[in-house]
C-alpha angles and dihedrals in degrees: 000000000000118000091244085187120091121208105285087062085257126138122259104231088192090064096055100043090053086052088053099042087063099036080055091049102046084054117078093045086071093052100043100068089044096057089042098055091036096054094070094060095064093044093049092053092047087063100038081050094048099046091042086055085048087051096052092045101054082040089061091040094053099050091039091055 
């Protein structure tokens, strides 16, 4: 581990901006695959929603006609 402390005992603020910077930037490439294989599902559910909704309505208008 890298002495992040100069020589009057004080913190490096490079050291740990550095450490962010690529905590930041490991980050959104775990995020991006969830959101991507999650999005399908809703939309999958909208147009089984939809069509079921289709179904039951020609089903009503058929035996109220």
């Amino acid at each position: 581990m890298a002495n992040n402390q100069g020589p009057q005992g004080t913190n490096d603020p490079a050291g740990s901006t550095q450490m962010f910077r690529a905590f930041v930037d490991d980050a959104p490439q775990g995020r991006q695959a969830a959101p991507a294989a999650s999005s399908s599902g809703p939309r999958i559910g909208l147009i089984v929603g939809i069509l079921a909704a289709v179904v039951v309505a020609a089903v009503a208008w058929l035996a109220l006609g």
